[in-house]
PLY file of the C-alpha trace (Angstrom):
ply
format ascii 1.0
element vertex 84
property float x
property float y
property float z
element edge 83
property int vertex1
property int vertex2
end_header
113.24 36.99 36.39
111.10 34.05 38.00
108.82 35.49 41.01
109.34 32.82 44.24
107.21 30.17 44.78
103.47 31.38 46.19
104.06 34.91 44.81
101.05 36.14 43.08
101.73 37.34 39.28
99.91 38.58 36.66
98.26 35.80 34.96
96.22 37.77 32.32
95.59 42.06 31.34
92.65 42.45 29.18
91.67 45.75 27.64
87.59 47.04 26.34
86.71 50.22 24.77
83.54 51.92 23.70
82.39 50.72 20.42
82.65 54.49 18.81
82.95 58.23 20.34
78.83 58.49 19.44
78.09 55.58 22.04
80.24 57.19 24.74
78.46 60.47 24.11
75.41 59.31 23.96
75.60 57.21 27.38
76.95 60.65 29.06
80.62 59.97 28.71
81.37 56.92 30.58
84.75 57.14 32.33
85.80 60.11 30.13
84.51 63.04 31.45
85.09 65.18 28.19
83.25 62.38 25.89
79.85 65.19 25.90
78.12 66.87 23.33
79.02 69.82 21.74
76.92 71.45 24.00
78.06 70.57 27.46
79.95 72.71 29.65
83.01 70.62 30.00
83.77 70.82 26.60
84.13 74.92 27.09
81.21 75.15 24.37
79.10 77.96 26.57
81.97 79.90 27.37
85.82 80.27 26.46
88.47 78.29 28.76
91.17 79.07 30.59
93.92 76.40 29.80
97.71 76.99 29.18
97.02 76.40 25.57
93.83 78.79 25.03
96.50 81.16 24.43
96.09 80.13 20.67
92.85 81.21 19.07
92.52 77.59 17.14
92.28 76.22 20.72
90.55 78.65 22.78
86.83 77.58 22.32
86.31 73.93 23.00
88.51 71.45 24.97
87.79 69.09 22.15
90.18 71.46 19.55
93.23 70.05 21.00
92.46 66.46 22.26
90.81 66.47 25.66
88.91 63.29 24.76
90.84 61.58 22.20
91.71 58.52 23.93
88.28 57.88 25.05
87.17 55.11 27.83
88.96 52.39 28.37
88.59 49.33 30.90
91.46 47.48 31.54
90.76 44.47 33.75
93.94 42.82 35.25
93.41 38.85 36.87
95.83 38.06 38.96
97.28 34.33 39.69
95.14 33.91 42.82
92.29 34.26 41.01
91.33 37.98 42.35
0 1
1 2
2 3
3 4
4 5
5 6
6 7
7 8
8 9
9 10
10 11
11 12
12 13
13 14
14 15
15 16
16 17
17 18
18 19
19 20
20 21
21 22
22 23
23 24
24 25
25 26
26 27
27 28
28 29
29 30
30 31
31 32
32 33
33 34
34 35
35 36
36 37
37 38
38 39
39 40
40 41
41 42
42 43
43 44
44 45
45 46
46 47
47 48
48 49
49 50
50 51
51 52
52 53
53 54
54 55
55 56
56 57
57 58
58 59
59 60
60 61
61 62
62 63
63 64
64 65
65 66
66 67
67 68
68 69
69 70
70 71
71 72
72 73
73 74
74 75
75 76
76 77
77 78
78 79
79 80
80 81
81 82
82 83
């Protein structure tokens, strides 16, 4: 499919990411609001959570047991054919 003359398209998608899961932590988690320290509250570490899956004792006491912040930050910057 060819856009019509003078639409605007996507010229170029570039992607980042944290170097490692210890940088993200360390700078307080970045976009990803789980990516804290053992310690943080998020993360369920000072008390159990209540999720559908806590159900199961292997996933009751930390949001991290079952892959809350596996993915991690990631930019994704998208430049479009007018230059924005």
């Amino acid at each position: 499919v060819k856009p019509a003359p003078g639409t605007v398209t996507i010229k170029e998608v570039r992607g980042y990411v944290v170097g490692s899961k210890a940088a993200e932590e360390k700078a307080g988690g970045l976009a990803d609001c789980h990516a804290q320290s053992e310690d943080h509250w998020i993360t369920g570490a000072r008390r159990p959570i209540a999720t559908p899956i806590s159900v199961y004792t292997k996933y009751k006491t930390n949001r991290k047991s079952w892959g809350i912040d596996a993915i991690g930050t990631m930019i994704v910057e998208i430049e479009l054919s007018n230059g924005i």
